[in-house]
C-alpha positions in Angstrom: 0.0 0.0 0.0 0.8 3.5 -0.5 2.1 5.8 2.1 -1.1 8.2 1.3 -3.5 5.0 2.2 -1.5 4.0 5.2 -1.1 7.7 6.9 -4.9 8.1 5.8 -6.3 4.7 7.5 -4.1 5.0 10.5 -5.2 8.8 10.9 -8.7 7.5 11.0 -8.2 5.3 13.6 -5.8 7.0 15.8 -8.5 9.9 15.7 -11.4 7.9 16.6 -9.5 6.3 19.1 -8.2 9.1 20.9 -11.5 11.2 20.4 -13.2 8.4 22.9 -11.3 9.5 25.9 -10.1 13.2 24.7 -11.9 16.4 23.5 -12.4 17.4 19.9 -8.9 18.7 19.2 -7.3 15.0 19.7 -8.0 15.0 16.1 -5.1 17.0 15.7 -2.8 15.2 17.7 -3.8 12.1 15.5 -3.0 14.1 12.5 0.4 15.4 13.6 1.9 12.0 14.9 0.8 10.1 11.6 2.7 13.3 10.0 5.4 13.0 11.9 5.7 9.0 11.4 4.5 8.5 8.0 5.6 11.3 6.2 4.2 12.5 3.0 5.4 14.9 0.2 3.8 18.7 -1.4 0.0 18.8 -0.9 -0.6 15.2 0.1 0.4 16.4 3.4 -2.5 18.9 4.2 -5.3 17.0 1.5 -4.7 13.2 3.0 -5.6 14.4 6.9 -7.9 16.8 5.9 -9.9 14.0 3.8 -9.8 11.3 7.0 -10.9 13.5 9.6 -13.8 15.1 7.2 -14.8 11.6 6.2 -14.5 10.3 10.4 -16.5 13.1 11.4 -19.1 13.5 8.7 -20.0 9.7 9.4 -19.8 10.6 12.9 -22.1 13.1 13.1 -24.3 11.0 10.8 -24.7 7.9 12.8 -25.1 10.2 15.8 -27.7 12.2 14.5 -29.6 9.3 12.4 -30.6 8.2 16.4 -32.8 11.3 16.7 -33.9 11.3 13.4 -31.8 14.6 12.9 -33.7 16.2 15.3 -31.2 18.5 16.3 -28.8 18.8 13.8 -31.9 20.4 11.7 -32.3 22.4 14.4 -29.2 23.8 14.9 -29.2 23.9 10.6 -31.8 26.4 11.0 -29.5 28.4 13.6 -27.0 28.5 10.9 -27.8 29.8 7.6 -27.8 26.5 6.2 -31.4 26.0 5.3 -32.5 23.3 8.0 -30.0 21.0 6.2 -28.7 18.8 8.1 -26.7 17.3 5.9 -24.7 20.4 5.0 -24.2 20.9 8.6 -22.6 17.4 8.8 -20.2 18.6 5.3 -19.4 22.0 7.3 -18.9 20.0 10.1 -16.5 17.6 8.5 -14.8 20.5 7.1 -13.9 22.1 10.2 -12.2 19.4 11.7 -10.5 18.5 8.4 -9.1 21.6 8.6 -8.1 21.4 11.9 -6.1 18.3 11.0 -4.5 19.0 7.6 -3.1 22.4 10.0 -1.8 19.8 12.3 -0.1 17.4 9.8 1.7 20.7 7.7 2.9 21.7 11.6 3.9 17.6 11.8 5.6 17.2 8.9 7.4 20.9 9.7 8.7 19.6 13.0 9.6 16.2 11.3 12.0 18.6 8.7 13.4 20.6 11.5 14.0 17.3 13.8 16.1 15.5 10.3 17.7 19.0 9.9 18.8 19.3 14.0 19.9 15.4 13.6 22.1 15.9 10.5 24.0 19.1 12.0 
């Protein structure tokens, strides 16, 4: 397998895993170790965390909200000018915490660079 399908299944997991006994931003620590372990080059860096923790949390916040028959995610969808949708709520949801990690994988893979650098002088 290819390091982009490896960083992005073990990000998955090492998110969901951590996010059972942390808060929300243990995304973010599971996005900066896999960047720090498993690196990856240019874009693939930011796109491959960004795409696991938007898919985690979008089917997340699905399963979660399909017990309440999105009860309160259209609620809260009305709050937001998202047109009762809960749906796009999840998506915008998703988002933010892919963003979240992708920001914390570019900060891994920067620390990775500078610890190689520090080791080689």
């Amino acid at each position: 397998m290819s390091k982009n399908i490896i960083n992005f299944i073990i990000t998955i997991v090492l998110a969901y895993v951590l996010s059972l006994f942390l808060p929300w931003w243990s995304i973010m620590t599971a996005s900066l170790a896999t960047a720090l372990f498993i690196p990856l080059k240019k874009v693939a860096v930011f796109l491959v965390p960004f795409l696991a923790i938007l898919l985690l949390w979008f089917v997340l916040s699905y399963f979660l909200s399909s017990g309440n028959d999105f009860i309160l995610a259209k609620r809260i969808a009305i709050l937001l000018p998202l047109g009762g949708n809960p749906y796009v709520l999840m998506l915008v949801t998703g988002i933010i915490g892919g963003l979240a990690a992708g920001i914390a994988a570019v900060f891994g893979k920067q620390l990775s660079n500078a610890l190689k650098a520090r080791i080689q002088a």
